[in-house]
gemmi code that builds the backbone of each chain (N, CA, C; Angstrom):
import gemmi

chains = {
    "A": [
        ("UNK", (86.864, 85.196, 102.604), (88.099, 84.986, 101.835), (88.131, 83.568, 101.304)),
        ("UNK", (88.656, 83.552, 100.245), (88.490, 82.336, 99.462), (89.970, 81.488, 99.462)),
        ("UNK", (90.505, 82.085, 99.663), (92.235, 81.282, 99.984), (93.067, 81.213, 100.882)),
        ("UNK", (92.860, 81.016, 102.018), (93.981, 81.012, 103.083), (94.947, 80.565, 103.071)),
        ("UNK", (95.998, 81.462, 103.184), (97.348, 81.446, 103.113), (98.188, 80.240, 103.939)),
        ("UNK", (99.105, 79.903, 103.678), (99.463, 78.742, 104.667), (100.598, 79.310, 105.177)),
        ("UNK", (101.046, 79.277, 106.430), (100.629, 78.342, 107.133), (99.230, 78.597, 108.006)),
        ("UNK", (98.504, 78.870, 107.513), (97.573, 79.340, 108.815), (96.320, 78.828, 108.341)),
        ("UNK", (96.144, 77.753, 107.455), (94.653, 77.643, 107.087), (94.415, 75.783, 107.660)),
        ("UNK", (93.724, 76.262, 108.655), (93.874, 75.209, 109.699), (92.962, 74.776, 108.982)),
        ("UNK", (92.853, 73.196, 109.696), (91.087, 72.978, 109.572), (89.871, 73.512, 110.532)),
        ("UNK", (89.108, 73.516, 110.151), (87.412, 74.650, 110.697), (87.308, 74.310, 112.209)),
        ("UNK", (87.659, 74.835, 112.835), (87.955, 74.916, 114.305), (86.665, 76.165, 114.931)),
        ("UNK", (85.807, 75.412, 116.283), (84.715, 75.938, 116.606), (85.306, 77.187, 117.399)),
        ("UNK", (86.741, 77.106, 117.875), (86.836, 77.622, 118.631), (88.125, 79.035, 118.584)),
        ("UNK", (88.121, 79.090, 117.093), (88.810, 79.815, 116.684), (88.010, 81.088, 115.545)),
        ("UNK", (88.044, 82.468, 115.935), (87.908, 83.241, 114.865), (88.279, 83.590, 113.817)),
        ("UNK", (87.932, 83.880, 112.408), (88.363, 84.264, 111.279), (88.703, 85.709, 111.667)),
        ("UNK", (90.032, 86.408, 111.298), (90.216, 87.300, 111.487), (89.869, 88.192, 110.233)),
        ("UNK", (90.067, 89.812, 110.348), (90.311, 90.030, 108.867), (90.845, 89.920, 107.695)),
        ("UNK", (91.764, 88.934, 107.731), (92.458, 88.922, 106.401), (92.146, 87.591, 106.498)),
        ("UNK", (91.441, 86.803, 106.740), (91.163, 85.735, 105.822), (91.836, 84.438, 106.901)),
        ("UNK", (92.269, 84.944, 107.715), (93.476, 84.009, 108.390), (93.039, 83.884, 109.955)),
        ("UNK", (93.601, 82.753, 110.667), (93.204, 82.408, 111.912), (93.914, 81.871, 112.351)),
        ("UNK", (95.049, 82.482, 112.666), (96.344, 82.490, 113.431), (96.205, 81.601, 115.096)),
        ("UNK", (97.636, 81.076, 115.275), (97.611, 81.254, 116.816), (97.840, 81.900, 117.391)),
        ("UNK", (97.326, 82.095, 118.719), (97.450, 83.498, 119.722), (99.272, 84.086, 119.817)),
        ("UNK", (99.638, 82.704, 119.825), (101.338, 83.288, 119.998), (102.188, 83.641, 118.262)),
        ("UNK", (101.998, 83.733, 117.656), (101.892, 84.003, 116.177), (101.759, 85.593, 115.549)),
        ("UNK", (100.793, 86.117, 116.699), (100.089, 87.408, 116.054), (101.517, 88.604, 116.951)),
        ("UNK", (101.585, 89.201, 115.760), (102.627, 90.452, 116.409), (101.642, 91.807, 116.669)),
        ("UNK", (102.171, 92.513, 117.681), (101.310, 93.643, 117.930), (102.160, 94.830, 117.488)),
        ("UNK", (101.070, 95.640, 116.501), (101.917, 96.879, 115.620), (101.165, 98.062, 116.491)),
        ("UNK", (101.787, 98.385, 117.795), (100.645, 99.499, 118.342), (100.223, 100.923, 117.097)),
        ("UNK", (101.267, 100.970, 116.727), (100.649, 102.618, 115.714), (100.483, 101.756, 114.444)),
        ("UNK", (99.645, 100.458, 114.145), (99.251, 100.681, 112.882), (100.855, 100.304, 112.094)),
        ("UNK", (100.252, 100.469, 110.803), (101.263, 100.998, 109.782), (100.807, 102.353, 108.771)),
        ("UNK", (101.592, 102.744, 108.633), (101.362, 104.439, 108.083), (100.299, 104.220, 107.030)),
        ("UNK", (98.916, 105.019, 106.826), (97.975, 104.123, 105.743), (97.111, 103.041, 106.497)),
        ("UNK", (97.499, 102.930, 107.194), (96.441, 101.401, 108.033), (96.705, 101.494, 109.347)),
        ("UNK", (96.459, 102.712, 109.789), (97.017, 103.083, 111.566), (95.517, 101.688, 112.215)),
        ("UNK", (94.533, 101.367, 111.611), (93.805, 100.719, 112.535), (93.733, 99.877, 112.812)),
        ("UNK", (95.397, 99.230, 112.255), (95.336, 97.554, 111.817), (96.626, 97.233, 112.899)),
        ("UNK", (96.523, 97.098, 113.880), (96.975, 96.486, 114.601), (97.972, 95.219, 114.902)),
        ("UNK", (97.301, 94.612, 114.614), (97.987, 92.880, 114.144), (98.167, 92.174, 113.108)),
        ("UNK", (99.468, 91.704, 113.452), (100.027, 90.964, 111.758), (100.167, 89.502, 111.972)),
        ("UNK", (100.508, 88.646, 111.337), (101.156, 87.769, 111.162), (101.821, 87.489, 110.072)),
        ("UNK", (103.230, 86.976, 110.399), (104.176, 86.570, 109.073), (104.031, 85.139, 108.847)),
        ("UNK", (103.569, 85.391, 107.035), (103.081, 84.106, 107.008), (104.456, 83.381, 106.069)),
        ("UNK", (105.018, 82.760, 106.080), (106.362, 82.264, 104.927), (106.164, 80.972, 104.457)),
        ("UNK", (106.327, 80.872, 103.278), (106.300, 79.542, 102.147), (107.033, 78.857, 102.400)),
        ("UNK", (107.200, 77.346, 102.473), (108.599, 76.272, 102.679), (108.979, 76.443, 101.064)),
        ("UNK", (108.165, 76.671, 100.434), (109.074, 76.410, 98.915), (109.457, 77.816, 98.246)),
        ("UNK", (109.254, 78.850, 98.887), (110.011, 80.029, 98.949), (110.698, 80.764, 99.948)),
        ("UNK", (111.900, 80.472, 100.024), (112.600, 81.018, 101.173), (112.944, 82.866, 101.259)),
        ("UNK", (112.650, 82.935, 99.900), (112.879, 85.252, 99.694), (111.934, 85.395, 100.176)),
        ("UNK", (110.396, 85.565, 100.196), (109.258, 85.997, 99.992), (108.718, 85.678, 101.264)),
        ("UNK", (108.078, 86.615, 102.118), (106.664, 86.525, 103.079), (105.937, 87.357, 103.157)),
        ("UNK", (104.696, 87.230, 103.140), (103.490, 87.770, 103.615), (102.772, 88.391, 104.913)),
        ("UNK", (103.215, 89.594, 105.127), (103.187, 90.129, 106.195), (101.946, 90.806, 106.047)),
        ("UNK", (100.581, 89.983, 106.758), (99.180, 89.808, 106.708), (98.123, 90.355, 107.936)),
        ("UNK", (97.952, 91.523, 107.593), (97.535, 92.267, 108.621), (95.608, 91.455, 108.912)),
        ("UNK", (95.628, 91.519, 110.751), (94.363, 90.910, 110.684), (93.048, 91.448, 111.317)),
        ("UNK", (93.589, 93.343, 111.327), (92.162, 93.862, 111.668), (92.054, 94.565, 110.551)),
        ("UNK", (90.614, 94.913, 110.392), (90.084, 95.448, 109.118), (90.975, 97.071, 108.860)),
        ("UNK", (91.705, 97.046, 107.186), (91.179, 96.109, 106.633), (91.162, 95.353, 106.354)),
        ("UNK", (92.602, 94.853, 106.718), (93.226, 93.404, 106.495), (93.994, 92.990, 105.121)),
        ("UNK", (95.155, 94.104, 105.417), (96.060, 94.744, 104.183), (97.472, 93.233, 104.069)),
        ("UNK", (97.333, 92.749, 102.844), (98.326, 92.084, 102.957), (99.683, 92.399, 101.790)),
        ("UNK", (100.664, 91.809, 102.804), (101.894, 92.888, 102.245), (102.926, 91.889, 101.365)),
        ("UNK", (103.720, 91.819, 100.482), (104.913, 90.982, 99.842), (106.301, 91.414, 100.743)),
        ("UNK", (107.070, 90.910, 101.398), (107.957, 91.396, 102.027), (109.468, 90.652, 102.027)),
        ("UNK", (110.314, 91.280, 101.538), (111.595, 90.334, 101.653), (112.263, 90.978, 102.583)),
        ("UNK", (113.606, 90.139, 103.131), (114.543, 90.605, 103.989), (115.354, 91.476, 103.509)),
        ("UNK", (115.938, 92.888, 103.911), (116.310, 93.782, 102.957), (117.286, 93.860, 102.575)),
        ("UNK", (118.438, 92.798, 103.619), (119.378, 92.193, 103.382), (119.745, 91.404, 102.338)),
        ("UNK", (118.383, 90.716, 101.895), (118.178, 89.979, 100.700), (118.022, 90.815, 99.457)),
        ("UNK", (117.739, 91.974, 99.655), (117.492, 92.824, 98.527), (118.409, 93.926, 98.126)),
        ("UNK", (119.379, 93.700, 99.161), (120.983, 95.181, 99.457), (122.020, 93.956, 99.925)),
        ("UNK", (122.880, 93.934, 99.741), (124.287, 93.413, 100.600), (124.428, 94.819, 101.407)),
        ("UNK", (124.849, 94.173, 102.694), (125.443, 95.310, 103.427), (124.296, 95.995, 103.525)),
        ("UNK", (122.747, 95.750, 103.416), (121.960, 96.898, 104.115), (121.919, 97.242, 105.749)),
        ("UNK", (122.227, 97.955, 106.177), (121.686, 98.109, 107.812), (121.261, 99.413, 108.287)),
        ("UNK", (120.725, 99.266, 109.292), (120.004, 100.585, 109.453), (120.325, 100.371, 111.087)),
        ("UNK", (120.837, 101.571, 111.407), (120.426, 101.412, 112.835), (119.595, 102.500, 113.462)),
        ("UNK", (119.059, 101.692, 114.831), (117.418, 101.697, 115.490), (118.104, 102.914, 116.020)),
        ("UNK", (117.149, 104.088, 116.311), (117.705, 105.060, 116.987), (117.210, 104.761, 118.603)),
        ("UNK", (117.735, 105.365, 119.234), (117.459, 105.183, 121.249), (116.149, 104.964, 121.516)),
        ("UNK", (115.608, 105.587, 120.484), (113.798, 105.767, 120.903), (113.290, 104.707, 120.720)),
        ("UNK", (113.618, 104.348, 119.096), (113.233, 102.797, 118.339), (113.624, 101.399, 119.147)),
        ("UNK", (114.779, 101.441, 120.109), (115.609, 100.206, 120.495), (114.109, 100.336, 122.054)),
        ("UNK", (113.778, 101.423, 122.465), (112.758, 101.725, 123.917), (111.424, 101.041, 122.682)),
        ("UNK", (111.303, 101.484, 121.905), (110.092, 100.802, 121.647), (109.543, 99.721, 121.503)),
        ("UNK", (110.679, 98.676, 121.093), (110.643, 97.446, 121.052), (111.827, 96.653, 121.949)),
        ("UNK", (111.799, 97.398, 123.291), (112.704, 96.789, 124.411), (113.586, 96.174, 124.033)),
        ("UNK", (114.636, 96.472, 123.172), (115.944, 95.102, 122.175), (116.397, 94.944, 123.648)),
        ("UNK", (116.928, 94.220, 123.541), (117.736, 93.459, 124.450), (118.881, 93.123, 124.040)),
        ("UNK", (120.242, 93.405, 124.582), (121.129, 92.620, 124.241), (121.237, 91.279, 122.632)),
        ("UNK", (120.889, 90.476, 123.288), (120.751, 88.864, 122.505), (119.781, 88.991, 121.672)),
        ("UNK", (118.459, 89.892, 121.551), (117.263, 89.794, 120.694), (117.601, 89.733, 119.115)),
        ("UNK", (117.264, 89.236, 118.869), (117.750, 89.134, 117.242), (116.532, 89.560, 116.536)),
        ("UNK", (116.421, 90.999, 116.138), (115.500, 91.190, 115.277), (114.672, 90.796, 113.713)),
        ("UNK", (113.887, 90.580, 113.819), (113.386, 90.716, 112.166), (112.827, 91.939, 111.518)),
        ("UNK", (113.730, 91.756, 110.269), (113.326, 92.958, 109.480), (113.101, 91.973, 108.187)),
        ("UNK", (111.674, 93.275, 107.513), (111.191, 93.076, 106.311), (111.108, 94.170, 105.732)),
        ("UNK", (111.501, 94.176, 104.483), (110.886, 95.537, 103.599), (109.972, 95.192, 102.485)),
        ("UNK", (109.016, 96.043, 102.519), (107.867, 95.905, 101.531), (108.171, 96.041, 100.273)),
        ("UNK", (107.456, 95.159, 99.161), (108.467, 95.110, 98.009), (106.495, 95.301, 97.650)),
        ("UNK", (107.102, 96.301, 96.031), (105.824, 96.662, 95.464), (106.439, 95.613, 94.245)),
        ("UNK", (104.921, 95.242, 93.276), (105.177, 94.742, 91.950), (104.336, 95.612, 91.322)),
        ("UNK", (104.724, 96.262, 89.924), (103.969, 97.123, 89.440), (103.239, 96.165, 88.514)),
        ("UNK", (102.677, 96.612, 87.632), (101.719, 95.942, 86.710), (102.513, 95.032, 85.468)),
        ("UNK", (103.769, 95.528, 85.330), (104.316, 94.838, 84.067), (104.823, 93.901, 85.125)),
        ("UNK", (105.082, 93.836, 86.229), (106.091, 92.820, 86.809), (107.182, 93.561, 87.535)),
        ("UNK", (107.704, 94.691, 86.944), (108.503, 95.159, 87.991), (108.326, 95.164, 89.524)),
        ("UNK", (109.294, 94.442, 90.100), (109.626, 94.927, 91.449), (110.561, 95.910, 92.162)),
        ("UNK", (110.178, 96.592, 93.125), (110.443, 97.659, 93.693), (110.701, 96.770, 95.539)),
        ("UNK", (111.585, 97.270, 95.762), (111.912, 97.099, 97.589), (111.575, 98.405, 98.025)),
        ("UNK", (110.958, 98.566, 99.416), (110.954, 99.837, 100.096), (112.104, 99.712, 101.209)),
        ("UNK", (113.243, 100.219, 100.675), (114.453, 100.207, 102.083), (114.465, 101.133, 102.873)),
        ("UNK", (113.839, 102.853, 102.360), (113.324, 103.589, 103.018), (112.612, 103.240, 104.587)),
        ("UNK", (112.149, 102.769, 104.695), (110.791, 102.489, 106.099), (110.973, 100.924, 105.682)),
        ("UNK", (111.914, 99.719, 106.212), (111.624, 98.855, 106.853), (110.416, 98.633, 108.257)),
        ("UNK", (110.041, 97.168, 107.888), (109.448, 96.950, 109.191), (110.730, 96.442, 110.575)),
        ("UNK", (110.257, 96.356, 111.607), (111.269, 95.609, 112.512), (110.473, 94.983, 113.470)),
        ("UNK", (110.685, 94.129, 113.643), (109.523, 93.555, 114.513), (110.560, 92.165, 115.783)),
        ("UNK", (110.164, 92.635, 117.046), (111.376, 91.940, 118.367), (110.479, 90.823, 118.692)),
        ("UNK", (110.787, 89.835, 117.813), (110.130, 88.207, 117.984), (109.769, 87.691, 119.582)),
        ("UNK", (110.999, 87.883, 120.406), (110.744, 87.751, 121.954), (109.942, 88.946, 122.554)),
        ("UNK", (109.409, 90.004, 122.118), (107.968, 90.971, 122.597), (106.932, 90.630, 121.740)),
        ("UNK", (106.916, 89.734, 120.107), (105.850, 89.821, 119.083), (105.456, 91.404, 118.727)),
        ("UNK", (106.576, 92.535, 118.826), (105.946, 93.884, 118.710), (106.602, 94.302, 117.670)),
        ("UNK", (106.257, 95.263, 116.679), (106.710, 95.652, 115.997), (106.277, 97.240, 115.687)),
        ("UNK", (107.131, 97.680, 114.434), (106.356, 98.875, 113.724), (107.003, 99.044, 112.513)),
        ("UNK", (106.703, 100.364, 111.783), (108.006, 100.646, 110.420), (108.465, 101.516, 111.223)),
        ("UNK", (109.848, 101.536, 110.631), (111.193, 102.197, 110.969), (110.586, 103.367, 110.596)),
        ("UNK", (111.061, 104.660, 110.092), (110.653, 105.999, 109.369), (111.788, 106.586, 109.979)),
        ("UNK", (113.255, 106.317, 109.782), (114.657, 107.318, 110.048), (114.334, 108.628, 109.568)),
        ("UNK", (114.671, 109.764, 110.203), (114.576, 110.956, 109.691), (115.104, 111.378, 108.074)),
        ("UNK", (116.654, 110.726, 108.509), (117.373, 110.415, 107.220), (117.924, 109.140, 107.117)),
        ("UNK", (117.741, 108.891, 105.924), (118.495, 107.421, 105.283), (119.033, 107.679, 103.519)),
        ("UNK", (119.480, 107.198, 103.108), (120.230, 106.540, 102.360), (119.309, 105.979, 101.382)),
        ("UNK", (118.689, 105.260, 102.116), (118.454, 104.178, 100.943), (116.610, 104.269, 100.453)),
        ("UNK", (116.868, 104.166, 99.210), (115.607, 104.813, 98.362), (114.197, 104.034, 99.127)),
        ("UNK", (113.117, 104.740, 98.560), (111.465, 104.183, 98.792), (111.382, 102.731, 97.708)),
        ("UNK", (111.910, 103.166, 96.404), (112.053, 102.416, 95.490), (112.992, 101.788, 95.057)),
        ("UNK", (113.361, 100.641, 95.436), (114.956, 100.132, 95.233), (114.266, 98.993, 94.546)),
        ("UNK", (115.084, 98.535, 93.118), (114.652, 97.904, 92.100), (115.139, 96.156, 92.732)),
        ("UNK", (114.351, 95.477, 92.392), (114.678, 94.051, 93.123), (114.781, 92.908, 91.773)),
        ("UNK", (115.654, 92.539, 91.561), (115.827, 91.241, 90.950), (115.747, 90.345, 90.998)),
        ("UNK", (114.519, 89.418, 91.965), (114.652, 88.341, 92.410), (112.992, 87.690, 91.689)),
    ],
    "B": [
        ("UNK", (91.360, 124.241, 114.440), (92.768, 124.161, 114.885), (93.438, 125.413, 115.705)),
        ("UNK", (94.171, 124.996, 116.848), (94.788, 125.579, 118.090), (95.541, 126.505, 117.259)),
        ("UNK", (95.443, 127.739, 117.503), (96.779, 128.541, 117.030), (97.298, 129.711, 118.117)),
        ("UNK", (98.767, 129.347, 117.856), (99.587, 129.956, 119.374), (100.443, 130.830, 118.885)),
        ("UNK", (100.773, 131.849, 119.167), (101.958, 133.125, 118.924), (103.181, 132.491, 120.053)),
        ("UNK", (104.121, 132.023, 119.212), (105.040, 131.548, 120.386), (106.698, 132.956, 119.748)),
        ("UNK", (107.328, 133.185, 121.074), (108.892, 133.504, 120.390), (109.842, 132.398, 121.175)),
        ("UNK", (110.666, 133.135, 120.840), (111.762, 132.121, 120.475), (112.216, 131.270, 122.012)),
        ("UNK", (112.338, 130.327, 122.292), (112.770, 129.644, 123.563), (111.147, 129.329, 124.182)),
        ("UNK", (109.997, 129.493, 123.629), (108.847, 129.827, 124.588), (108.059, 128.316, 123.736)),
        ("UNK", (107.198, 127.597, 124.958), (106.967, 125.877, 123.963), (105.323, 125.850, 124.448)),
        ("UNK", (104.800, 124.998, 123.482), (103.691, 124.321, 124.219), (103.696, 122.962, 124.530)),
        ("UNK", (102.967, 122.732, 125.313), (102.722, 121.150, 126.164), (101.485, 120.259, 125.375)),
        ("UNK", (101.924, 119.164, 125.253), (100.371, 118.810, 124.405), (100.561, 117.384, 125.540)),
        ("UNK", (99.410, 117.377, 126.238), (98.887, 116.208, 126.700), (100.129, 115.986, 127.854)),
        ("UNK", (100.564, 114.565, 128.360), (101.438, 114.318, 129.640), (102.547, 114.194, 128.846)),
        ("UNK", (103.405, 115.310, 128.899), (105.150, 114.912, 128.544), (105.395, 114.861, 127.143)),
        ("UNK", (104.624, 115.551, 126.074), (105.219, 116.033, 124.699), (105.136, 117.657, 124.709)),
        ("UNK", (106.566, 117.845, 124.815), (106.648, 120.008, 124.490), (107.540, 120.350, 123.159)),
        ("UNK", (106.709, 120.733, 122.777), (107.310, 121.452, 121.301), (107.786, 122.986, 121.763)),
        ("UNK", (108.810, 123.127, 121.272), (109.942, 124.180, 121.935), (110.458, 125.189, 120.370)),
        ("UNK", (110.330, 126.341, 120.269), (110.910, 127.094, 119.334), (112.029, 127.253, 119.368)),
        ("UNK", (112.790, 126.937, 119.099), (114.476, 126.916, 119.109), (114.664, 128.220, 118.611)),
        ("UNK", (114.636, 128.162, 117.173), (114.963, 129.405, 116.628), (113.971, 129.488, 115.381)),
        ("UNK", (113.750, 130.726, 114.887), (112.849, 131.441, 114.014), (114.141, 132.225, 112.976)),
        ("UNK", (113.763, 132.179, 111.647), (114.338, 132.600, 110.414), (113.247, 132.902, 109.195)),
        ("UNK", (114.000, 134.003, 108.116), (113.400, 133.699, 107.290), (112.702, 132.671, 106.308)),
        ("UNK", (113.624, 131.621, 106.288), (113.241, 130.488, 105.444), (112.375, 129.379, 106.373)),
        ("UNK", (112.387, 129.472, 107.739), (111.599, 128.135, 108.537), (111.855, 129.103, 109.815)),
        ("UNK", (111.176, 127.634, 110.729), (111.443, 127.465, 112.584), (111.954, 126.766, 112.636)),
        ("UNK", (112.552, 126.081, 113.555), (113.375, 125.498, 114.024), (113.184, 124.921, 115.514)),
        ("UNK", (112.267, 123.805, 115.458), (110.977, 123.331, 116.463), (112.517, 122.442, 117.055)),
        ("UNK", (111.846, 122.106, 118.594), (112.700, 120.867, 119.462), (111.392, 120.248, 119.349)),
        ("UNK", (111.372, 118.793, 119.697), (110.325, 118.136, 120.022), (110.445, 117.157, 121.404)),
        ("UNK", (110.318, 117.285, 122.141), (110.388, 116.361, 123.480), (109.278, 115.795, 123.683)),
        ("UNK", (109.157, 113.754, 123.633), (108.222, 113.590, 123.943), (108.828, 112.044, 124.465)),
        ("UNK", (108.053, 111.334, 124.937), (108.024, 109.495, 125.166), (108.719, 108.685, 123.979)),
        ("UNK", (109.077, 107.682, 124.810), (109.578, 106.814, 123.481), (108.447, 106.279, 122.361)),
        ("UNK", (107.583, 106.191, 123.773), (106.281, 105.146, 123.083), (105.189, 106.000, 121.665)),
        ("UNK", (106.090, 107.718, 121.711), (105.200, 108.292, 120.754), (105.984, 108.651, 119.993)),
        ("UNK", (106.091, 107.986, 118.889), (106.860, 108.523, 117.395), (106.409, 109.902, 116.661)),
        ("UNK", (107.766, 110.594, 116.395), (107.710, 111.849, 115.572), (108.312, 111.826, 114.530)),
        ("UNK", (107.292, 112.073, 113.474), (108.075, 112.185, 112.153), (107.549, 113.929, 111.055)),
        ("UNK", (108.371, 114.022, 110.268), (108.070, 114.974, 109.675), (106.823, 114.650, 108.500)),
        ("UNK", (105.822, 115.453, 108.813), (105.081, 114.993, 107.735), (104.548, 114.706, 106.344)),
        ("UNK", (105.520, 115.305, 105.642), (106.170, 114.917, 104.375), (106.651, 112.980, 103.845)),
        ("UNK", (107.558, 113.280, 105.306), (108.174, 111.427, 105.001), (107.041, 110.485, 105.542)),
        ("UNK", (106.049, 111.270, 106.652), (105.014, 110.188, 106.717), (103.918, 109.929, 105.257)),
        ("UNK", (103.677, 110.984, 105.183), (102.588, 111.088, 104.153), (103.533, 110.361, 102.832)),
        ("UNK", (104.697, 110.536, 102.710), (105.620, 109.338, 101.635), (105.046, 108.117, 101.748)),
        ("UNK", (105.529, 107.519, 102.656), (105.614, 106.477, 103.429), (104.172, 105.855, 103.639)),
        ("UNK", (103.156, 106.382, 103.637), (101.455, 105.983, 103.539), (101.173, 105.787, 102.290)),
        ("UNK", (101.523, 106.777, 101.314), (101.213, 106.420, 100.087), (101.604, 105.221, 99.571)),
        ("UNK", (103.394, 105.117, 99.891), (103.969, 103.405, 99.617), (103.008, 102.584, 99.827)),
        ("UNK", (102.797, 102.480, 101.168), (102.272, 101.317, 101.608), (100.872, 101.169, 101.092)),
        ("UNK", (100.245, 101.973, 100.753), (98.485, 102.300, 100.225), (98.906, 101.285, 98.785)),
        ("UNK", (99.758, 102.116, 97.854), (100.154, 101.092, 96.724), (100.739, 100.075, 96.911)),
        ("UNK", (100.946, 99.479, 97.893), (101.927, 98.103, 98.140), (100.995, 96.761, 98.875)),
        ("UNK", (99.544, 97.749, 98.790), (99.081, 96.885, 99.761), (97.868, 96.086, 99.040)),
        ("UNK", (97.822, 94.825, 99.325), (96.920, 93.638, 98.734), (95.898, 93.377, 99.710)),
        ("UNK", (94.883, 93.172, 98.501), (93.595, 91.841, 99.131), (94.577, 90.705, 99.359)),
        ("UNK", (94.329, 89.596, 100.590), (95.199, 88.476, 100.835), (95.254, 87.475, 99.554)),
        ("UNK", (93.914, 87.127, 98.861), (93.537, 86.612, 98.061), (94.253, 86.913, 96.876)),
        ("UNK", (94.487, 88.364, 96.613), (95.098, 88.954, 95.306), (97.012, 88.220, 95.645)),
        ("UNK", (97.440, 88.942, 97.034), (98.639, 88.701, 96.894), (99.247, 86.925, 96.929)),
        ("UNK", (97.984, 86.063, 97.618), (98.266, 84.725, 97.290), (98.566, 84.173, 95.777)),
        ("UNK", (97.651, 85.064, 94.951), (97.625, 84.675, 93.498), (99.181, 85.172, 92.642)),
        ("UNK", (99.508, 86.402, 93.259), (100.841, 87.430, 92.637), (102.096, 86.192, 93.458)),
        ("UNK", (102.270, 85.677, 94.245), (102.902, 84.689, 94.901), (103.065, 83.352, 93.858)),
        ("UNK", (102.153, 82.957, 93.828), (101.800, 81.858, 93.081), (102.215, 82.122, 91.405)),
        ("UNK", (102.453, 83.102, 90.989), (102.803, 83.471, 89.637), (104.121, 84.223, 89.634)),
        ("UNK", (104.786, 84.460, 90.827), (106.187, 84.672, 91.314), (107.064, 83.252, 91.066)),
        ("UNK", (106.383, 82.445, 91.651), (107.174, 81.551, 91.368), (106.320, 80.456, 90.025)),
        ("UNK", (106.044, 80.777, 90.077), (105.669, 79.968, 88.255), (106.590, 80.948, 87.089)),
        ("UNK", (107.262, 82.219, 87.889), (107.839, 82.604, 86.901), (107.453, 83.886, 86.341)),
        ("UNK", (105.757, 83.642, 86.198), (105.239, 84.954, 85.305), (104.592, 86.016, 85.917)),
        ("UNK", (105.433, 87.008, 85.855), (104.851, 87.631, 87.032), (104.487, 89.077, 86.527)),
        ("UNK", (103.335, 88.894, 85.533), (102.596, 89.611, 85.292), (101.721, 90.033, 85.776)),
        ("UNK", (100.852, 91.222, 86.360), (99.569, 90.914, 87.033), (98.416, 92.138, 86.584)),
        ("UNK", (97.799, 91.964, 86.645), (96.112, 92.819, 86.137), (95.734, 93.204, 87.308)),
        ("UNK", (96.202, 93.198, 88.400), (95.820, 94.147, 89.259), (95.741, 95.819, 88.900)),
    ],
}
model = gemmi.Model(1)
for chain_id, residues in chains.items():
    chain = gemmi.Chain(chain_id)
    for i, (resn, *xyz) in enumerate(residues, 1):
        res = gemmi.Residue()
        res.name, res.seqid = resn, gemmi.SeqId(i, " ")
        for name, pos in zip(("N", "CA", "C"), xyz):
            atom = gemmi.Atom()
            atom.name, atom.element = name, gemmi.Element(name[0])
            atom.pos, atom.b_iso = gemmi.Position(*pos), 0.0
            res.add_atom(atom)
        chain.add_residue(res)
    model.add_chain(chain)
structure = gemmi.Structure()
structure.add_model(model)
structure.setup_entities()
C-alpha cells in the first residue's frame, strides 16, 4: 500500500506488522468484528481511523484480507433524531453495560458523479470498552439502505 | 443439502442449542420459530444478501478511499472509480 492513512502510519517499526489494509495499528486500537461484515465475513478486524481536519468522516479500515476500507459517518450526523434500538440479543452481543456509550457508524456510498448515499438500514455498532463490534441487520426498520447525504 | 419432512409443532436441532421449530404451515409460507444463542445472529436471507451487496459496493481499496477523502474535502468530489 502506498498511503497510509493517519492516524496509523507510524514510522517503520521492526516490531510491528503491516496488516492488510495497509495499516499498523496498536494492539488496543483494533476492534474485533467476530462475524465479519456481511460480504467480508473473513475480515475480522477494524480500526477507526478519523481526520483532525474532518470531524463528519471516518474510515472504518478493515485489516484482514481483504482489507475492505469503508467511508463512514455518524448516522446521527446524517438523520436528526436517528436511533435504533439494540434488540436483547444485540445488547448480549456486545455486553452494553449500563454507562457504555456506544459508537455507531453508517456506511455512506459515493457513486461516480459524487452522489452520496448513507446506509441507515444496517449501521455498524461497535462497545469501545469490549473493542467489539458488528452491523446491526434489525429485522425491520424504517430507515432506507440509501439515504441521500448532504454533507 | 439436508432435507427433512417436518409438521407442524415438530423442529430440528442444528449443532449445541439452535432449533428451528414449525409453528405453522399455510398456503402462502411457514411460519419457522428460531431458537438459538445470542452469540449467533439470524437474519432473513433476503436482508442479508441486501446488506452484502451494500457493503460489496461501498467498499474501497484503502488507497482509493484515502484519495475520495482527500477530494471530499477539496470539495470535488468526483471520482473514476
Amino acid at each position: 500500500m502506498t498511503q497510509p492513512l493517519a492516524p496509523y502510519a507510524p514510522e517503520p517499526s521492526a516490531d510491528r506488522e503491516t496488516d492488510a489494509g495497509g495499516v499498523s495499528p496498536r494492539p488496543e486500537d483494533v476492534i474485533a468484528f467476530p462475524d465479519g461484515l456481511p460480504g467480508f465475513e473473513s475480515c475480522r478486524r477494524f480500526v477507526v481511523v478519523t481526520y483532525d481536519d474532518d470531524q463528519a468522516f471516518q474510515c472504518l479500515q478493515g485489516l484482514d484480507a481483504p482489507g475492505p476500507a469503508f467511508l463512514t459517518i455518524d448516522p446521527a450526523r446524517a438523520l436528526k433524531r436517528y436511533r435504533l434500538i439494540l434488540s436483547p440479543a444485540d445488547r448480549l452481543r456486545l455486553d452494553v453495560h449500563e454507562e457504555d456509550a456506544l459508537l455507531w457508524l453508517a456506511i455512506v456510498m459515493v457513486a461516480p458523479d459524487g452522489t452520496k448515499t448513507v446506509n441507515l438500514r444496517a449501521p455498524i455498532v461497535i462497545n469501545p470498552r469490549l473493542m467489539v463490534g458488528f452491523q446491526v441487520m434489525p429485522h425491520h426498520s424504517l430507515y432506507p439502505i440509501r439515504h441521500p447525504l448532504d454533507l | 443439502m439436508l432435507v427433512f419432512t417436518r409438521k407442524r409443532d415438530e423442529a430440528i436441532i442444528i449443532g449445541d442449542g439452535i432449533e428451528i421449530r414449525v409453528l405453522r404451515t399455510g398456503r402462502d409460507g411457514v411460519k419457522l420459530g428460531v431458537t438459538a444463542p445470542p452469540s449467533v445472529a439470524v437474519h432473513r436471507r433476503e436482508i442479508y444478501d441486501l446488506i452484502r451487496a451494500e457493503n460489496a459496493s461501498a467498499a474501497h481499496h484503502p488507497g482509493d478511499l484515502h484519495q475520495l477523502i482527500t477530494r471530499l474535502r477539496s470539495g470535488t468530489a468526483s471520482s473514476s472509480e
